[in-house]
N, C-alpha and C positions, 0 to 999 in steps of 0.2 A: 646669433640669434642670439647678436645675444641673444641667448633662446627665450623672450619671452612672449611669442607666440603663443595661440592657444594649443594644447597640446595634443596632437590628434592619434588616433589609434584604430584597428580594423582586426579582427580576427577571423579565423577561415573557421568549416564545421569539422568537428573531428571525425576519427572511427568512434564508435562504440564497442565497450567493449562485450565479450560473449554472452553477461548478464547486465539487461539495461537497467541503466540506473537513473532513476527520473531525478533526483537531487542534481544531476551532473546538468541536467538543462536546465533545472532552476537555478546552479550557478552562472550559468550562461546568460540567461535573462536577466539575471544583476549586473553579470558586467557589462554586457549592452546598454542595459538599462541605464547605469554610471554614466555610461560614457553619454551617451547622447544626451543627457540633461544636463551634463556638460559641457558640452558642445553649443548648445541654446542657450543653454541658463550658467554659464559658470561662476560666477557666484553664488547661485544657490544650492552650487554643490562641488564647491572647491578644488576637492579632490578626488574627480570621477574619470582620473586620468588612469586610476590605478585599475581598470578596470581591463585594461590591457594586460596588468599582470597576472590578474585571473584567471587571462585566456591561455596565458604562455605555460602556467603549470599545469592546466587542462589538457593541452597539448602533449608538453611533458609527459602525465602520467597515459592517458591513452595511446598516443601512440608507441610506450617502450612495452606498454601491456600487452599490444596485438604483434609486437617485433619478438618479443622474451616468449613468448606464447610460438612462433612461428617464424624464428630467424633468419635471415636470408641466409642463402650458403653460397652464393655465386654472386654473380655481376647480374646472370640472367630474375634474378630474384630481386636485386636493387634496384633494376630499371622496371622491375610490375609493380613493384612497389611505386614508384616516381609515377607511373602513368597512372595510377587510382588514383594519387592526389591531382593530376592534370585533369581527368574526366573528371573528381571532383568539384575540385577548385573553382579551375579556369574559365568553365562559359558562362559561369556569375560574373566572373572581374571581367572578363572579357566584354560583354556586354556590360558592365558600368562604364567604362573604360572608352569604348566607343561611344557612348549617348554622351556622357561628358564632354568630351571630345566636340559633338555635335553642340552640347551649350554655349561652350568656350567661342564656337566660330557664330552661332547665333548673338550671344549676347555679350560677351564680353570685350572691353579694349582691346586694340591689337597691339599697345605695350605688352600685351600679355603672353603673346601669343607664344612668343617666342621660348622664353623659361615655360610656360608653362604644355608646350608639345614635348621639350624634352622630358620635364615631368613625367607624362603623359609616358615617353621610353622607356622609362626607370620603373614605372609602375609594371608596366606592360611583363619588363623582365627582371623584374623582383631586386633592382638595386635602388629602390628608393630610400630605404634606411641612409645609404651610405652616400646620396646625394645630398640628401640634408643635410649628415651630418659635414661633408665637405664643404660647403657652398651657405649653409641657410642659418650657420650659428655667428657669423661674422655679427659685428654691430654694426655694420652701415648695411648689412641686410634684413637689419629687425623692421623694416618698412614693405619690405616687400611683401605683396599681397598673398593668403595661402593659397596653394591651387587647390582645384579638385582633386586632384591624384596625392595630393600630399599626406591621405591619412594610409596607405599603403607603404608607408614605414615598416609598421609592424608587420602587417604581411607576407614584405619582403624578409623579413625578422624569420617570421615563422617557414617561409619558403627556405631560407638556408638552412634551417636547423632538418628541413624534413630532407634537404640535399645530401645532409652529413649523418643523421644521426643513424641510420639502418646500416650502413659503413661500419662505423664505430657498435653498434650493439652486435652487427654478426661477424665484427670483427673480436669483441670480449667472446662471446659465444664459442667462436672455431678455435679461440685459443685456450677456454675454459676444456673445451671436447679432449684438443689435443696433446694436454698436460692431465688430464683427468682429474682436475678441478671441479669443484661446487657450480654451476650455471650461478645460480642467484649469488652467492657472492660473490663470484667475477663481476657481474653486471655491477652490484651497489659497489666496490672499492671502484672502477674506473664510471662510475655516474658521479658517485662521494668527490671525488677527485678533480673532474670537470666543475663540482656544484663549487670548491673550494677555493678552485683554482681563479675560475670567472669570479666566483663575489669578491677575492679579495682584488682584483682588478677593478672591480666595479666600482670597489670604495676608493681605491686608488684615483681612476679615473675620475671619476664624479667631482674631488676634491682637488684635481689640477684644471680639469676642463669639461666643465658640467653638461656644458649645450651639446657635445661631439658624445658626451659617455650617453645621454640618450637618448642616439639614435645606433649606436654599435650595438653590431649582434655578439661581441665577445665581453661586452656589459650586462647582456641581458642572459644569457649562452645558462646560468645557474639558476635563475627562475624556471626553464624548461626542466633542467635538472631536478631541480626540487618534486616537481611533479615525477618527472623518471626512478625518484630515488622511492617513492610510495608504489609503483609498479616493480620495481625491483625489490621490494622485501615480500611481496607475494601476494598469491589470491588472500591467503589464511589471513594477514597481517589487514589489510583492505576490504574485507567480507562483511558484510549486511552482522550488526550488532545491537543486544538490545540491551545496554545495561547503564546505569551511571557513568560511568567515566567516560565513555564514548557520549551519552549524551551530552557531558559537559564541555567534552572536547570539542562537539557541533554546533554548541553557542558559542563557547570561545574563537572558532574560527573564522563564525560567520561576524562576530562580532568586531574581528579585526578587520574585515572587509568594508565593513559600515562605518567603523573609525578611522578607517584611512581616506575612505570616500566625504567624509565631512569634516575632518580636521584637515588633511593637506589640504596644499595651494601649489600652482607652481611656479613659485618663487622657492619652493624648497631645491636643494640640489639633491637632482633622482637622477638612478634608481638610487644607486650605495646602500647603504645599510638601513635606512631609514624605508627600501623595498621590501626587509623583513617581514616587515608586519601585513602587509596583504597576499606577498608569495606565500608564508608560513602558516598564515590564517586558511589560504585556500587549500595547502595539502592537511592540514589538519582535517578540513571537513571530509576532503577525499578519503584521506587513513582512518578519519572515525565511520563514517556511516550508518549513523545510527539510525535503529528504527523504532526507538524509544516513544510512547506514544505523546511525550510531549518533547520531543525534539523536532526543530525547524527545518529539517529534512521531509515534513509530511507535506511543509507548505512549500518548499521547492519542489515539489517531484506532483505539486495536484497540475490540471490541464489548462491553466493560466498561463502559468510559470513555465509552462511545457510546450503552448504555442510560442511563446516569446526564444523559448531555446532552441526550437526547429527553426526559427525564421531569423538568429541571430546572427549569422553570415552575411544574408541580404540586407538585413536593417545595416551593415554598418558599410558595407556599399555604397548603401543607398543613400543614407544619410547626409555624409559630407557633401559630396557634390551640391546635392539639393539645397543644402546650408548657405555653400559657397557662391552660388549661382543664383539665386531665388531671389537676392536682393537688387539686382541688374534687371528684375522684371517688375517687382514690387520696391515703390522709392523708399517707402517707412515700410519696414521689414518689425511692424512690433508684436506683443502677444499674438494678434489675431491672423498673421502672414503667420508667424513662426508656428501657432499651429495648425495651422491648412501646409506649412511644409511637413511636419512629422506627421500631417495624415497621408500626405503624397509618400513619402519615406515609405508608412506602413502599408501603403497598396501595392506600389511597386515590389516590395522587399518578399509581398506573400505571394505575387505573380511569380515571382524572381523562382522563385523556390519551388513552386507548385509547375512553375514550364518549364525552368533553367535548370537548377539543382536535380530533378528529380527527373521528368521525361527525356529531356535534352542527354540526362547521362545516361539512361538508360539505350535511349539509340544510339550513344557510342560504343556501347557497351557491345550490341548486339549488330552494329553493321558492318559489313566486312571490307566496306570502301571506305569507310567517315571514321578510320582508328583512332585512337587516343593520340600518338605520333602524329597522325595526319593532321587533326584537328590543331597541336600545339602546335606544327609550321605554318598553317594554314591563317589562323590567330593572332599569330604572333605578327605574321609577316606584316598581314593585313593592319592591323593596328598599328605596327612602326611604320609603314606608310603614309597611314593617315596622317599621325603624329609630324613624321618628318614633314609632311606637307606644309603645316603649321609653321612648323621651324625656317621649314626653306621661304614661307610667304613673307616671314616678315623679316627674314634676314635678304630677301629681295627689296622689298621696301626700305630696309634702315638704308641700303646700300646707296637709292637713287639721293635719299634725304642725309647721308654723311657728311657732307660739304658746309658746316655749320656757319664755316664764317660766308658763304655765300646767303645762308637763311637771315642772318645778322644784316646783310648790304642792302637786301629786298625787303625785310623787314621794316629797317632805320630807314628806306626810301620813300614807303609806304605812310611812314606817319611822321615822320619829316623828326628829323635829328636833335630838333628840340623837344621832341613831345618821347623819344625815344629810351627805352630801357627804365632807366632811375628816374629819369625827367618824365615820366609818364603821370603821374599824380602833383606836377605841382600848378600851382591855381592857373597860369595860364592856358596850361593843355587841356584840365578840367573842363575851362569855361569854355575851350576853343572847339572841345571833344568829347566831353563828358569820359564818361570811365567805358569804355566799349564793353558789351555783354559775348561780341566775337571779333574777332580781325579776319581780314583776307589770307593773312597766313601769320605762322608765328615762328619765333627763332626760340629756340631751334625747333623743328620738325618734332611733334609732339612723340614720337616715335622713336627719336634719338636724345629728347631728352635726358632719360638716365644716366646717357654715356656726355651730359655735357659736363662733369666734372673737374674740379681742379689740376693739374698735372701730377701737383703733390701727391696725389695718392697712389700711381704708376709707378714714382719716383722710390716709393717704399721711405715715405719719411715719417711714421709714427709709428712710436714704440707701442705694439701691438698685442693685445690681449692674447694671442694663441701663444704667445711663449709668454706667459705671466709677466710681460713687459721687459723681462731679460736683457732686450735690446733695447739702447736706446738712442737712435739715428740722432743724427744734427746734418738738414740741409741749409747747403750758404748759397749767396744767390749774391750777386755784385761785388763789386769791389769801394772802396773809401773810407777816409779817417773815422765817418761816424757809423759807429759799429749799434747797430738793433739786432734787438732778439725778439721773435714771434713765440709765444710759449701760451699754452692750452690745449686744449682737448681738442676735436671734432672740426670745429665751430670757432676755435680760431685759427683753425686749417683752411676753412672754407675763407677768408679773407687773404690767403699768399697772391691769388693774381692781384688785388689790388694793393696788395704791402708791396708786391715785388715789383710793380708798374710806379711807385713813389718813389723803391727805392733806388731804382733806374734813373731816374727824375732827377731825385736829388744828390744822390752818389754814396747811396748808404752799401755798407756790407749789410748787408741783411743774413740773419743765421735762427733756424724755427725749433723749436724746442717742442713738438707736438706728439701728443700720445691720446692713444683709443678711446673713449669712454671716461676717462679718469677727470673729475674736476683735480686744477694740480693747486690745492692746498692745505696736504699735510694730514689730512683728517681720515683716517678710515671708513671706505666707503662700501655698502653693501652687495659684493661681488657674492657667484654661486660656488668660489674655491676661495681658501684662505690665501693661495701663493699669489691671488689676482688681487686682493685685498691687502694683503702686505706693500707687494711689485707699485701699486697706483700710490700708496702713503708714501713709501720714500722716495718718488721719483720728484716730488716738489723739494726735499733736501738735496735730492740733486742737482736740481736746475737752479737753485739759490747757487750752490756754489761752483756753478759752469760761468754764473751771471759777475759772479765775484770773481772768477780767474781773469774772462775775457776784456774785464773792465766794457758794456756796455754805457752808451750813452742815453739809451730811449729800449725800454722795456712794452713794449706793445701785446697784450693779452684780452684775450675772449673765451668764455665757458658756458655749455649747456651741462646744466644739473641734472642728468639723468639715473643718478643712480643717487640715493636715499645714502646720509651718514650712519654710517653703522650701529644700528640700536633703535632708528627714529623713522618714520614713514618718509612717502617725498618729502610733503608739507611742512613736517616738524623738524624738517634737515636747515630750514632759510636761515634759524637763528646762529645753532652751533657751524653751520658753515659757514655764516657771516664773520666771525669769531676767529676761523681757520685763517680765511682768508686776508683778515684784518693784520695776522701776522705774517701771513706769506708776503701778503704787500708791502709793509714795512721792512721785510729781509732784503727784500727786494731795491726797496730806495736806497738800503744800508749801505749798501754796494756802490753809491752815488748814479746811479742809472734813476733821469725820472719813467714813470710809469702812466700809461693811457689803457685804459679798459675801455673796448668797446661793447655796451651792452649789446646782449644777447640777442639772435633775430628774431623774429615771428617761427611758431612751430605750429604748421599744417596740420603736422601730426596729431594734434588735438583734436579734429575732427574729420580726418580722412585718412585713410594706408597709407596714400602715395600720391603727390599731385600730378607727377606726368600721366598716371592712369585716372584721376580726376581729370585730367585737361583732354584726354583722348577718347574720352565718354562724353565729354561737355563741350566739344568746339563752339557747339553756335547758342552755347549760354554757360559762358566763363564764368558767371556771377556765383555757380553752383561749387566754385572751387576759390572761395571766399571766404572768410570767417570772422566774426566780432574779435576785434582787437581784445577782449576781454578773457575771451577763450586762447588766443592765439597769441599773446605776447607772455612769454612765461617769466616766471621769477629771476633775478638774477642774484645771490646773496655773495655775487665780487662786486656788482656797482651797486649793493647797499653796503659793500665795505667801505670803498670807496670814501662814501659820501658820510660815513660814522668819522671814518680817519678827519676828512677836512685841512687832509693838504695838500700846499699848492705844487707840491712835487710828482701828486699821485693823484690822477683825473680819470675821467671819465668821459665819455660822448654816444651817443647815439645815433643810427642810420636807421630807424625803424618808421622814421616820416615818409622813406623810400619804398615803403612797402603800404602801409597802414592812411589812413587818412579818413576826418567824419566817422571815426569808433569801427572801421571796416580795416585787415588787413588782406592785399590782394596775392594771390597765388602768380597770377599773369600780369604784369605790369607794363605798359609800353609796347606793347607787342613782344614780349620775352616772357616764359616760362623762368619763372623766379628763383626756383630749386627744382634741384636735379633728384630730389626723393621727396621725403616727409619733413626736412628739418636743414637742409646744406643749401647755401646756394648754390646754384650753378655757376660757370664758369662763364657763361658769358654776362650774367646781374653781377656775379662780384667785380668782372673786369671791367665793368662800365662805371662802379661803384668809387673808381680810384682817382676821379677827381677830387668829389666833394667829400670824400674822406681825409687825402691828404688836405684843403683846408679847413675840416675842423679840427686833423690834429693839430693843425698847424696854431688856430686859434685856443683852444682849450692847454696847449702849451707854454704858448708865450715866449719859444725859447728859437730867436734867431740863430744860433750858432746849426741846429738840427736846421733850420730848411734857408739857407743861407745858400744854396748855391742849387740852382737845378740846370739839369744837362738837357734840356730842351722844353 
């Protein structure tokens, strides 16, 4: 991901503690508040991501307050503890969890179905944190649509910390008893300790591998802490105050809250150190508490502030789903949808609470058949049922439509072999066909699209962002005198089956020099850890002198410019990377190898998540999963190096007539789904792609000795 998703959060309600504190709901209200206007509105409030960390040191301090207060001393004491937060908890998310569920099979793609029932698992049993952070920071997963269940990160964040943390305090506790030690400071040196231990991991992690550090509960493990460590120095230290420096300390804190909510963004890499300032802010207002008659403690704790913190569990339930799903009912999803969904949010959310939270737990409370135990197998099971239902539907489905090259034979039968694939836009099929708005069927099965991918990526052939590029593969593909080298990013991955279908052809070695993310020329490019920033700069010194050992004869290159040079926005990157690359090109020819770039394809992704879930919503009007050439053809600042340099060694050519045509570029072409995501071709457009590729390298080369011989 690479994580640049939007970034979603959920918080559960706490205990309170023996004397209510109404500031503690008006901080709740804020950080709901944060979040959900950023959620709608994220630009116009940056960074209302931090309003998760609000919640984590709220947590934090309440629950070590009502444990140091009343320590467990057995197993039988950990598990009453675990069952108030279930009859808490769980028949809120439970019921989100299910009615999502019910949108998902209502309205949503059935590409979806699949990721997103298992979702739906993770949520259910509190491993979504670690789903994500497995599965959903990859970059060729930054396309993938958010689910419902995805803001259940935190949740699950907070579910493990409530798993461990009554363990751990009546485990300080029985040891503080049985050494005849201080209770409170046993508690703060092993809280201190955790809080030290996690942040300095956090900045660790943050700075090697941004997107995984957050969604780890051992990233986040010292935010809870922080709040623990204000319940651990006592009632006395955290008691209702009315003087100066406590007042100053409850602007200060609140203040940090507000400046972290409108100065980040998240392009910053979080939590690390830079979570300072809203964890720190939030225990500060805890530890002050002032009731100074002009401290902002009067206006968090009035009955506004107060309904928004009772109902702040269910709004944030409630919220995402509704977010995610409301635009599959509503086509233009703008101000006036987006607020008839936060009024839907706020009705449900005060239902939620008013039937859910409150009487629902109450009759578990009190019936002797319908226990807390009962309820969470009964729940659980129920839900992973559903879920798996989902998962088993559409991995029945993918199953009958996996036979791609069969969808391929009936497809290309269908619209006859000249109007097929790449040959679909050109003026005779136009005239003969016009551009179809649906087909009878389409290759591959809109369902197995994502999995129509190049082999190269199974193959394990690019040096890969999760080890800061450390590794850096070379796959070889044929055998003969004239030796090519594939070298780029992403996006000059996605042309191996049609480089490797030439170099069959022709009888080249072919050997790929392809890495994640990275344009490879030389220039520092704006990654969320420096070892990812460094790993991408010199792996272009590298490939210059793999390219200078092997003595290549034809240097073949492709790049999406996805990541901004370091210092400059996207936009302001076309110059100084024109610049990069103007040298890298030139190392390159040094070598005596000439060079062909082929520009950049059409990127979807400018106006949709994902086109096979465009295509799987739009069967019987494709036209919806189309976009002006203008939107959809992006920059490319190697074929404007290219064309600075102006030599005849180092060219350039284009395939984007194959997609685009009349200022429209199409997602579906010839009866085939075009890419396999947002931005890659698929596997079966790049393979059809390798005719009229190889001749125009062959023309924009000019150089007999490279296509002087073909093997069939």
């Amino acid at each position: 991901m690479s994580l640049q998703q939007t970034k979603t959060v959920a918080s559960a309600p706490q205990s309170t503690p023996a004397v209510f504190r109404g500031d503690i709901q008006g901080l709740r209200a804020i950080a709901v508040g944060i979040v959900v206007l950023y959620h709608f509105w994220p630009t116009a409030l940056p960074g209302g991501f931090v309003g998760v960390d609000v919640f984590f040191v709220i947590s934090g301090f309440l629950i070590t307050t009502h444990l140091i207060k009343r320590p467990p001393q057995n197993i039988k004491d950990v598990a009453q503890f675990w069952m108030r937060r279930v009859k808490r908890l769980l028949p809120a998310s439970f019921l989100v969890i299910l009615s999502a569920l019910l949108g998902v099979w209502l309205l949503a793609p059935i590409t979806l179905w699949q990721d997103w029932g298992f979702q739906a698992i993770a949520a259910t049993f509190y491993f979504q944190n670690w789903y994500l952070a497995t599965s959903k920071v990859d970059y060729l997963a930054e396309s993938d649509s958010p689910s419902p269940f995805q803001h259940f990160w935190s949740l699950s964040g907070e579910e493990q910390f409530y798993l461990v943390w009554p363990i751990l305090i009546g485990a300080l506790i029985m040891a503080a008893v049985r050494f005849g030690w201080n209770r409170r400071n046993v508690a703060l040196a092993g809280v201190g300790l955790i809080f030290a231990l996690s942040l300095g991991y956090s900045m660790y992690a943050t700075a090697t591998d941004a997107g995984t550090a957050y969604f780890s509960t051992f990233t986040r493990a010292w935010e809870f802490a922080a709040g623990a460590l204000v319940a651990a120095l006592g009632k006395r230290a955290y008691a209702a105050k009315n003087n100066v420096l406590s007042l100053l300390a409850t602007w200060v804190g609140l203040a940090a809250i507000v400046f972290s909510a409108l100065s980040f963004d998240g392009e910053m890499p979080f939590p690390g150190y830079i979570a300072l300032i809203p964890v720190l802010g939030t225990a500060l207002l805890l530890l002050a508490h002032s009731t100074h008659k002009w401290s902002p403690n009067k206006l968090l704790a009035n009955r506004f502030m107060g309904f928004f913190g009772d109902n702040s569990y269910a709004i944030y339930l409630w919220h995402w789903p509704i977010l995610i799903l409301a635009p599959y009912v509503v086509a233009d999803f703008g101000i006036a949808a987006q607020l008839g969904a936060l009024a839907l949010t706020l009705v449900l959310s005060v239902l939620t609470q008013k039937l859910v939270e409150v009487r629902f737990r109450k009759f578990i409370e009190v019936s002797k058949r319908f226990s807390a135990p009962r309820f969470l197998l009964a729940g659980s099971a129920t839900l992973a049922l559903t879920a798996g239902a989902f998962y088993s539907m559409s991995g029945a489905i993918m199953e009958e439509s996996k036979d791609i090259s069969a969808s391929v034979k009936r497809v290309s039968a269908q619209v006859g072999v000249d109007c097929f694939a790449s040959n679909g836009l050109t003026d005779d099929c136009v005239a003969k066909k016009g551009i179809p708005d649906r087909y009878q069927q389409l290759a591959p099965a809109p369902i197995m699209a994502k999995e129509d991918k190049p082999d190269i990526y199974k193959d394990d052939c690019f040096a890969g962002q999760g080890d800061n590029y450390a590794e850096r593969p070379v796959c070889s593909f044929g055998e003969g005198k004239i030796k090519v080298a594939l070298v780029g990013n992403s996006h000059a991955g996605q042309w191996v089956p049609a480089v490797k279908s030439i170099a069959e052809k022709r009888g080249w070695a072919l050997d790929t020099y392809l890495i994640s993310r990275c344009a490879v020329m030389g220039e520092p490019q704006d990654y969320d850890e420096q070892a990812s920033i460094d790993g991408c700069t010199e792996y272009a010194g590298w490939v210059t002198s793999e390219i200078e050992k092997e003595d290549y004869d034809l240097v073949i290159s492709s790049s999406r410019q996805s990541l901004p040079v370091l210092g400059q926005d996207l936009q302001g990157s076309a110059e100084p990377a024109k610049k990069a690359f103007e040298k890298t090109l030139r190392d390159w020819e040094a070598t005596g190898a000439q060079v062909a770039v082929i520009r950049d394809t059409p990127f979807p992704g400018s106006t949709m998540d994902n086109l096979p879930d465009c295509v799987a919503e739009n069967e019987q009007r494709l036209g919806e999963c189309s976009g002006a050439a203008e939107e959809w053809i992006p920059m490319d600042p190697q074929v404007d190096a290219v064309n600075s340099l102006q030599d005849p060694n180092i060219v350039s050519l284009s395939m984007n007539d194959k997609f685009c045509r009349e200022e429209t570029c199409h997602g579906v072409v010839g009866g085939v789904i075009a890419f396999w995501d947002h931005s890659h071709l698929s596997q079966t457009m790049a393979a059809h792609l390798a005719k009229p590729l190889d001749g125009r390298l062959k023309s924009a080369l000019d150089n007999d000795k490279l296509f002087a011989s073909s093997q069939g």
